[in-house]
Backbone bond lengths (Angstrom), bond angles and torsions (degrees), N, CA, C in turn:
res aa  C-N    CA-C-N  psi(-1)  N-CA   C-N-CA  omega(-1)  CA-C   N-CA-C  phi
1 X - - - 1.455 - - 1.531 111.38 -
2 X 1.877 119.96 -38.17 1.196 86.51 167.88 1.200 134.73 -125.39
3 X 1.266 114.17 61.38 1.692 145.03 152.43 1.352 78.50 -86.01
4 X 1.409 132.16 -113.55 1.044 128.28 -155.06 1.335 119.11 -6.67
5 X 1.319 121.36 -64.84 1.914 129.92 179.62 1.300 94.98 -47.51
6 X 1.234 120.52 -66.90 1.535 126.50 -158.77 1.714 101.93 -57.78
7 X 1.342 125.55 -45.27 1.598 124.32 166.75 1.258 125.85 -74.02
8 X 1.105 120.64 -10.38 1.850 120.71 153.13 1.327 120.34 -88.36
9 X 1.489 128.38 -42.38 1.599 129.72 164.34 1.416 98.44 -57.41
10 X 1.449 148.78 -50.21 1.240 135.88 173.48 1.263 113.78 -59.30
11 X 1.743 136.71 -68.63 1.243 116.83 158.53 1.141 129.65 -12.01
12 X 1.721 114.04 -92.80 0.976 139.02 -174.51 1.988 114.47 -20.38
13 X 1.177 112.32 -60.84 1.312 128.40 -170.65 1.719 100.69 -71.71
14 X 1.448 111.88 -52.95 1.469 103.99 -175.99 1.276 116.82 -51.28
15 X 1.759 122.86 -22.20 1.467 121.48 -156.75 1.661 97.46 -104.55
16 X 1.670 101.76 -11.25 1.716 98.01 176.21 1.592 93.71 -91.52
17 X 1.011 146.01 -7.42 1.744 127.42 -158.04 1.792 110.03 -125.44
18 X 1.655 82.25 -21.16 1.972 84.01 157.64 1.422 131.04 -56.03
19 X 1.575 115.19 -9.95 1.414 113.85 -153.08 1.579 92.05 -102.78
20 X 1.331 104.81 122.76 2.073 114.63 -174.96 1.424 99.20 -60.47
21 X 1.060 100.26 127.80 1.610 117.95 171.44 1.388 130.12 -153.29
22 X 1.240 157.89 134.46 1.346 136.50 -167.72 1.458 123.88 2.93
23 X 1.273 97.52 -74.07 1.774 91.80 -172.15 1.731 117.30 -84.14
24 X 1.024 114.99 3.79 1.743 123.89 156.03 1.447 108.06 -67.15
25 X 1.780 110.96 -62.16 1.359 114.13 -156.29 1.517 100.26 -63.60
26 X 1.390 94.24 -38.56 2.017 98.75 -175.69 1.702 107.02 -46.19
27 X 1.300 119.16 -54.70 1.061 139.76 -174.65 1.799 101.34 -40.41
28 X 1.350 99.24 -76.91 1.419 129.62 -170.29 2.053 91.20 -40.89
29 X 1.225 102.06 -64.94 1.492 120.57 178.98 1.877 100.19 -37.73
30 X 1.245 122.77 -69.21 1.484 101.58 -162.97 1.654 99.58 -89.90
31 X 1.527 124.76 24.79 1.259 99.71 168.16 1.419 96.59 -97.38
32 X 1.175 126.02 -23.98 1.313 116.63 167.57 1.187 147.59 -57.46
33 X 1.790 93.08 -24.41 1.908 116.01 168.11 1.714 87.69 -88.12
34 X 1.523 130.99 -0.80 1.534 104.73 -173.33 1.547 120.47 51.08
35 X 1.368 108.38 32.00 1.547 123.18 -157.00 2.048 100.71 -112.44
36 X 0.669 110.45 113.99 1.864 133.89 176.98 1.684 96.79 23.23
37 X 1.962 109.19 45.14 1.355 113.93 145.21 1.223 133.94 4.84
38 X 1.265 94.48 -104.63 1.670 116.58 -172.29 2.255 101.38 -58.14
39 X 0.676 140.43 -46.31 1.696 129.82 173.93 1.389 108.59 -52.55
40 X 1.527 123.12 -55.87 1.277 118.03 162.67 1.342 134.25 -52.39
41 X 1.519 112.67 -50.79 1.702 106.04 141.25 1.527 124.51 -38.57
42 X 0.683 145.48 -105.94 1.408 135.10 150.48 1.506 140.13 21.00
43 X 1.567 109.59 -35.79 1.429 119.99 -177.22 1.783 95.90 -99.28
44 X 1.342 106.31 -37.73 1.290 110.38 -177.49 1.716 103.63 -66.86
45 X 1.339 123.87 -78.04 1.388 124.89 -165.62 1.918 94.29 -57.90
46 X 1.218 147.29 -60.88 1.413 136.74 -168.87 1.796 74.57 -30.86
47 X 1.666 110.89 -96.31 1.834 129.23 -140.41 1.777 96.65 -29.97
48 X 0.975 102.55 -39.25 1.973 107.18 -157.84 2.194 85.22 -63.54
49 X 1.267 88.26 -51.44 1.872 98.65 179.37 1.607 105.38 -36.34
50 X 1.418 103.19 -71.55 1.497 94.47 -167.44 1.455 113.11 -71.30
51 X 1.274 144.05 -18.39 1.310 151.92 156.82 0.971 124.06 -21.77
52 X 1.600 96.15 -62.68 1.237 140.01 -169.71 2.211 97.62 -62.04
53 X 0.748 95.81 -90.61 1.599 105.81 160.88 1.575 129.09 -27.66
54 X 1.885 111.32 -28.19 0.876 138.81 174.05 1.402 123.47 -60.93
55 X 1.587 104.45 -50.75 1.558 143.63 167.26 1.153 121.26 -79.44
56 X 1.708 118.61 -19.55 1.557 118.21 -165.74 1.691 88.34 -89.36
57 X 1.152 113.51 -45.74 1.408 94.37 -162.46 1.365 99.70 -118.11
58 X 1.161 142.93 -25.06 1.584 122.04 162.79 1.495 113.41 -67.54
59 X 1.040 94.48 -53.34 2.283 73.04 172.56 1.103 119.01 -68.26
60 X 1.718 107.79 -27.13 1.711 104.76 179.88 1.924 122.16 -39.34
61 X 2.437 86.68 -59.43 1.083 105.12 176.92 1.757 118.50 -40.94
62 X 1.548 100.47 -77.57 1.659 101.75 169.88 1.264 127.63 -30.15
63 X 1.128 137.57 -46.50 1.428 129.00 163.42 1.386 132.12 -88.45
64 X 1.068 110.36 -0.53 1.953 114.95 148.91 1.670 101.83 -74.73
65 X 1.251 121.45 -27.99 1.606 101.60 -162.28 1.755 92.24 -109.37
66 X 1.450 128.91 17.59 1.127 121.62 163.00 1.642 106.78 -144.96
67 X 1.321 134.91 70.88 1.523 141.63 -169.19 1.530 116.28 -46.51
68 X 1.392 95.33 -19.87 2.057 108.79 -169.85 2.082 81.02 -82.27
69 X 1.007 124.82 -33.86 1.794 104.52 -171.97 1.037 103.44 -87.07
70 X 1.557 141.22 -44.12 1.374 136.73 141.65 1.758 119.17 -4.38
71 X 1.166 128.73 -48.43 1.238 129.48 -179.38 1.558 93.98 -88.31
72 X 0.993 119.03 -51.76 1.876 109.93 -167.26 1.582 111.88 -58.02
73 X 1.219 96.73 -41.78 2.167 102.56 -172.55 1.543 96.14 -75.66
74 X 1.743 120.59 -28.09 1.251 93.74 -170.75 1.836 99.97 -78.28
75 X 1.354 125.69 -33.57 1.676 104.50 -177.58 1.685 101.61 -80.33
76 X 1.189 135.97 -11.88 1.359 137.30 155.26 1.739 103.72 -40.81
77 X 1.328 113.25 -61.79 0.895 114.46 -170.85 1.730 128.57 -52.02
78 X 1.465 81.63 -59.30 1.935 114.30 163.52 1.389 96.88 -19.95
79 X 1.651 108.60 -77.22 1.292 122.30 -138.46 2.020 94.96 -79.65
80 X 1.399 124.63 -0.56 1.228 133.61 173.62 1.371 99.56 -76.71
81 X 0.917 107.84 -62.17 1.902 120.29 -164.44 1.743 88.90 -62.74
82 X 1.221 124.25 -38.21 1.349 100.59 -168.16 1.450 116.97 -76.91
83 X 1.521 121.27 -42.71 1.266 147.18 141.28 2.187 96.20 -13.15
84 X 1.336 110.82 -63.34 1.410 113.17 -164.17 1.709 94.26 -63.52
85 X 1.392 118.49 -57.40 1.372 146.18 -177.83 2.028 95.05 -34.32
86 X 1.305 117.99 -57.81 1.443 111.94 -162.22 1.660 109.80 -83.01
87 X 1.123 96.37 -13.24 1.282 93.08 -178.63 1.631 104.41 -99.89
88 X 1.106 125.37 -19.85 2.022 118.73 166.83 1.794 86.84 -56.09
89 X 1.210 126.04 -42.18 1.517 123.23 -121.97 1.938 96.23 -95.22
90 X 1.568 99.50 3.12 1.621 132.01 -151.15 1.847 89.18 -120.37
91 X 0.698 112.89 -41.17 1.445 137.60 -171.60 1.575 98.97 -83.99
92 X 1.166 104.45 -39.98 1.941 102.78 -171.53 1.298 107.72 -77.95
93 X 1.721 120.59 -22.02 1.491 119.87 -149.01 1.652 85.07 -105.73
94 X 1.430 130.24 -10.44 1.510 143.66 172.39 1.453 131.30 -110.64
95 X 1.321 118.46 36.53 1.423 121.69 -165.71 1.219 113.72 -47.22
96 X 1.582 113.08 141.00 1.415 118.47 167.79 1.531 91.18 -118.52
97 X 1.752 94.11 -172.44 1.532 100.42 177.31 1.639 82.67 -141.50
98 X 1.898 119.92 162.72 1.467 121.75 -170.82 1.647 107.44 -115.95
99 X 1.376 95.01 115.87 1.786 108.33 -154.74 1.394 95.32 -83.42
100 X 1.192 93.03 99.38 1.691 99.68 176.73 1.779 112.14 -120.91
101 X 1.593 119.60 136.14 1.498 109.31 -150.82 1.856 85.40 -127.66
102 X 1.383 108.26 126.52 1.178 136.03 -172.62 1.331 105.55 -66.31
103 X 0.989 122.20 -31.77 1.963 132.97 170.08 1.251 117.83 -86.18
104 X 1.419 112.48 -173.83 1.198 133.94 -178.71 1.862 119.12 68.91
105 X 1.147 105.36 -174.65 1.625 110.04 -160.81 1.816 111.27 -56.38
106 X 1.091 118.23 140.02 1.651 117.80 -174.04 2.040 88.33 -75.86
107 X 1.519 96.02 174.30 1.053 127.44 171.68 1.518 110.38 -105.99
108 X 1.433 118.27 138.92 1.427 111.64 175.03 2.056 117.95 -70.37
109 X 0.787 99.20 164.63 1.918 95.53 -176.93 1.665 98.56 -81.21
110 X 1.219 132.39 -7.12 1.364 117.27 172.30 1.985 110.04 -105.95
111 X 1.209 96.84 -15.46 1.775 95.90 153.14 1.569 128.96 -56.64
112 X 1.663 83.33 -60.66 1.903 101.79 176.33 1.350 110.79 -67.01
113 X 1.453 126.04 -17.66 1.745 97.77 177.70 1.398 87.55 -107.89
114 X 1.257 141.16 4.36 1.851 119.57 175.33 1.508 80.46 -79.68
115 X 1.240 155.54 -50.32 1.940 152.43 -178.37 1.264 96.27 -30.58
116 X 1.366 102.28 -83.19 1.318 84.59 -152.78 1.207 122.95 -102.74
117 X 1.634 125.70 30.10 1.209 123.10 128.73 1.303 132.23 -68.41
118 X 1.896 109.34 -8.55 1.366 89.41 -177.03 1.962 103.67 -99.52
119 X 1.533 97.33 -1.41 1.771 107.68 173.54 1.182 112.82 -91.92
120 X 1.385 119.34 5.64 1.493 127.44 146.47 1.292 138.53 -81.94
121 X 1.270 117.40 -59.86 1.404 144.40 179.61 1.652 102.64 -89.44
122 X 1.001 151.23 -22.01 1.190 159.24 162.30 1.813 138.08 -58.15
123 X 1.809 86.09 -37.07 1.416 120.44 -164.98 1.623 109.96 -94.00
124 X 1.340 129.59 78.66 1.286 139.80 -162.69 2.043 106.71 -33.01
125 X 1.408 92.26 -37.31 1.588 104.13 -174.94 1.897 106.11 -46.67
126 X 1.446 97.77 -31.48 1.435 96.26 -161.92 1.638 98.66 -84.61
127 X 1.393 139.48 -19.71 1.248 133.73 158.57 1.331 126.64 -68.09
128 X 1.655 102.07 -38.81 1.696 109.45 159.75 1.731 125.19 -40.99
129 X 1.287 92.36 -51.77 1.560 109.44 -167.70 1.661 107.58 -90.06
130 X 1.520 121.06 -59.69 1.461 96.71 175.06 1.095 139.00 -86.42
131 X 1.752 116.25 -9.85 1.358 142.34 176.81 1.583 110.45 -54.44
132 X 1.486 89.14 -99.99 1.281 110.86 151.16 1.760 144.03 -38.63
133 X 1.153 131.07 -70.42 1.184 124.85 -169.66 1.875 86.86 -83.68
134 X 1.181 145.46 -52.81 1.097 111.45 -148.17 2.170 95.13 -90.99
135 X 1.441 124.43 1.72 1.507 99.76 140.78 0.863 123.47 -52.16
136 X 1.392 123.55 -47.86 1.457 125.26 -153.10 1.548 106.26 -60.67
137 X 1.146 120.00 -55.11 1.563 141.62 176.66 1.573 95.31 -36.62
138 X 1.536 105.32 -67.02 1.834 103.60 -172.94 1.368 125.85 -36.71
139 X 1.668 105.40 -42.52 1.462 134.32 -139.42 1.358 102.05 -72.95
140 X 1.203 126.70 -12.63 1.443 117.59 162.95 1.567 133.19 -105.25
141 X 1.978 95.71 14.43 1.443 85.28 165.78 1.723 101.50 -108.56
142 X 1.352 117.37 -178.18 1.044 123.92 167.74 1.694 146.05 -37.15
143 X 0.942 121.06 -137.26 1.745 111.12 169.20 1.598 91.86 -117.83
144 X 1.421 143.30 -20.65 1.470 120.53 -174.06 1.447 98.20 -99.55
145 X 1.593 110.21 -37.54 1.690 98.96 170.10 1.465 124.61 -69.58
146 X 1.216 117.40 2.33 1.501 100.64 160.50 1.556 119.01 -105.35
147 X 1.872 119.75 2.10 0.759 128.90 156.58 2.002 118.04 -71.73
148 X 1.108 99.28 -20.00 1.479 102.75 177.14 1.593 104.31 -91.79
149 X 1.337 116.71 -29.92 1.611 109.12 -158.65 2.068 92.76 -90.91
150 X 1.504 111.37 -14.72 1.242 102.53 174.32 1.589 114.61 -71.42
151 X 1.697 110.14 -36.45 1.524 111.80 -164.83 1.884 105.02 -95.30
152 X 1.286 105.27 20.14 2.081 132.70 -176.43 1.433 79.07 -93.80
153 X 1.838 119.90 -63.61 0.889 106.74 -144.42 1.836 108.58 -89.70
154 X 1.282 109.79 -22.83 1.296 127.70 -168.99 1.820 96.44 -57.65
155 X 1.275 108.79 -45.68 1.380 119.67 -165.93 1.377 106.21 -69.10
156 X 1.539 123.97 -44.57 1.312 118.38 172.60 1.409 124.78 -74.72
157 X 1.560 131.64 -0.46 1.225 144.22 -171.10 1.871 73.55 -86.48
158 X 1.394 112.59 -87.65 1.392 113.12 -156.44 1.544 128.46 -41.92
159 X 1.503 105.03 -31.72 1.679 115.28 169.61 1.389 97.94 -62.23
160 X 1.418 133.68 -58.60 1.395 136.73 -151.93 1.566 96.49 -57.05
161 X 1.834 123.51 -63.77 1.186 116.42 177.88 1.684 121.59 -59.02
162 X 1.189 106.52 -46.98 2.034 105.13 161.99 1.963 102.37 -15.75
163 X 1.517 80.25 -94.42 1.383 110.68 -176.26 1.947 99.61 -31.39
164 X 1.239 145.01 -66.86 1.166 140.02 -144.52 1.247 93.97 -88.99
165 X 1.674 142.38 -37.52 1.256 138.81 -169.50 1.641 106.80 -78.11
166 X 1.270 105.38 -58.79 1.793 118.31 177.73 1.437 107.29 -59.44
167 X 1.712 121.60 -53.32 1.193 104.99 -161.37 1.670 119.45 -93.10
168 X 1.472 108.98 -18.01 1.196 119.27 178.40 1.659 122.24 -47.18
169 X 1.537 116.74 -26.05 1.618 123.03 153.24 1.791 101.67 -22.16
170 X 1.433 118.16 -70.71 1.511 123.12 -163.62 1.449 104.06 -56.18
171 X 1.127 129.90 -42.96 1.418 128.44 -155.36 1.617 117.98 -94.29
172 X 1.983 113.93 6.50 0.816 96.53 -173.07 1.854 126.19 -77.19
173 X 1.631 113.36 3.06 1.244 121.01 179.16 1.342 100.04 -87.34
174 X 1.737 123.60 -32.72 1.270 102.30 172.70 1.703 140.41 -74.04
175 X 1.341 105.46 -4.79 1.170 116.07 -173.66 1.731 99.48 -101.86
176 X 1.359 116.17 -3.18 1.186 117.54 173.82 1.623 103.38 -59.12
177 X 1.264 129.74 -4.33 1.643 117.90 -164.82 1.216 104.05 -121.43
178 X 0.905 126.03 141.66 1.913 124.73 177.52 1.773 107.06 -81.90
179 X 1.453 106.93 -13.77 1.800 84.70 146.55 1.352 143.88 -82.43
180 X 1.213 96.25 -15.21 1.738 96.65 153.93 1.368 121.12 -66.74
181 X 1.393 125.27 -54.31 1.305 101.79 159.98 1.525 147.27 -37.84
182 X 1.734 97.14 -33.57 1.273 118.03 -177.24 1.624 105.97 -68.43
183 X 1.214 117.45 -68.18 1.685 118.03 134.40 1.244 129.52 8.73
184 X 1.388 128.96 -64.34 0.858 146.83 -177.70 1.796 125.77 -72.88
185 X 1.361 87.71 -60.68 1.596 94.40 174.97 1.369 106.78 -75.06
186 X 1.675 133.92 -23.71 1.446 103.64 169.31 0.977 115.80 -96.85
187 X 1.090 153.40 25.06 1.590 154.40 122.12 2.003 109.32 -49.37
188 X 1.368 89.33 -39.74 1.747 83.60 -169.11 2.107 96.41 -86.69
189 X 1.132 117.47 -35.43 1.726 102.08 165.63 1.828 102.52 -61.77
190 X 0.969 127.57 -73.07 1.974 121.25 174.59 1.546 92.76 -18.80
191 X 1.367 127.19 -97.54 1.135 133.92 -147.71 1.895 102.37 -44.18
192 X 1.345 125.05 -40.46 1.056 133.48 -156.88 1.674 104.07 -74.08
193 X 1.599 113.44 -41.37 1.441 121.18 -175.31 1.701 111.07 -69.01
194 X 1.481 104.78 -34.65 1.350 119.67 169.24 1.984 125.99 -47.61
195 X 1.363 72.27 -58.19 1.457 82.64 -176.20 1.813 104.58 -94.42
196 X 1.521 123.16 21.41 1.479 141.97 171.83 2.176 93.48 -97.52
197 X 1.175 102.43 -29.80 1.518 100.66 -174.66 1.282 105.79 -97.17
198 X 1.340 115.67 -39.84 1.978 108.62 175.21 1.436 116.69 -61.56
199 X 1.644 113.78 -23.37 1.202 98.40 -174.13 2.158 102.89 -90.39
200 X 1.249 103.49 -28.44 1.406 86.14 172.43 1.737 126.65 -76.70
201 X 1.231 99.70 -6.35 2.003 122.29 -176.59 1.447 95.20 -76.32
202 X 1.622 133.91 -58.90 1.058 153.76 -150.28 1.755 109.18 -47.08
């Protein structure tokens, strides 16, 4: 059982935080200037952490001690992801590419982390998604499996930003094409409808 927790909070979270959105692109953006990386890594994977923890056991709690909201947030939820799902899938049929310019004047390191703390904590999506839907997900395992499915998920928040801040240097010719985006966003509507049916199957 908790492998299991620990491989759905890791799932689960990687397939909600893949999808480019403010604080991705930001991300994506100064790994490409190679610009105060690692803090932005850092501010991003910590916030998703405590969120994460935020949702595991205060929403957990609340919906073990009320089972009738348990059913509502989870097709609440559903019908979010699908909502998220049509609009990647809106996004695929319109590719852009994210014009990000390797020059010009740096940013100070106390500019770049007031950003994207405030494209974290600011951005309702990020209470939607880790608050909410991924309690909801927890809320039916126990008190140690949602301690495992929080640090499943904690772990894949921090690889995801690693990976997009550090590695995004390589990819900036590939994202030069709006089929990568196109690429991109329909993989992230698929992934989104998927995990729109596990949570109402569950």
């Amino acid at each position: 059982m908790s492998t299991t927790a620990f491989v759905h909070g890791f799932t689960s979270t990687a397939l909600l935080i893949m999808a480019i959105g403010a604080q991705n692109a930001f991300v994506l953006r100064q790994g490409l200037r190679r610009e105060h990386v690692l803090p932005v890594v850092l501010v991003c994977a910590l916030s998703d952490a405590v969120l994460l923890q935020a949702g595991v056991w205060g929403m957990g709690g609340v919906l073990a001690a009320r089972p009738e909201w348990a059913l509502f947030m989870r097709w609440a939820g559903a019908l979010f992801l699908v909502g998220y799902a049509v609009q990647a899938a809106a996004r695929a049929f319109k590719p852009a590419h994210l014009l990000v310019s390797a020059n010009g004047p740096g940013t100070s390191l106390r500019t770049t982390v007031f950003t994207v703390m405030a494209l974290t904590w600011l951005n309702p999506h990020v209470y939607l998604d880790t608050v909410v839907l991924l309690g909801t997900m927890a809320s039916p395992y126990p008190m140690w499996g949602r301690a495992t499915f929080a640090a499943g998920g904690s772990l894949a928040s921090a690889l995801w930003f690693l990976c997009l801040g550090f590695g995004s240097r390589w990819l900036a010719p590939v994202f030069a094409s709006p089929g990568a985006w196109r690429v991109l966003d329909g993989v992230t509507a698929a992934t989104m409808l998927v995990l729109a049916g596990a949570m109402v199957l569950t």
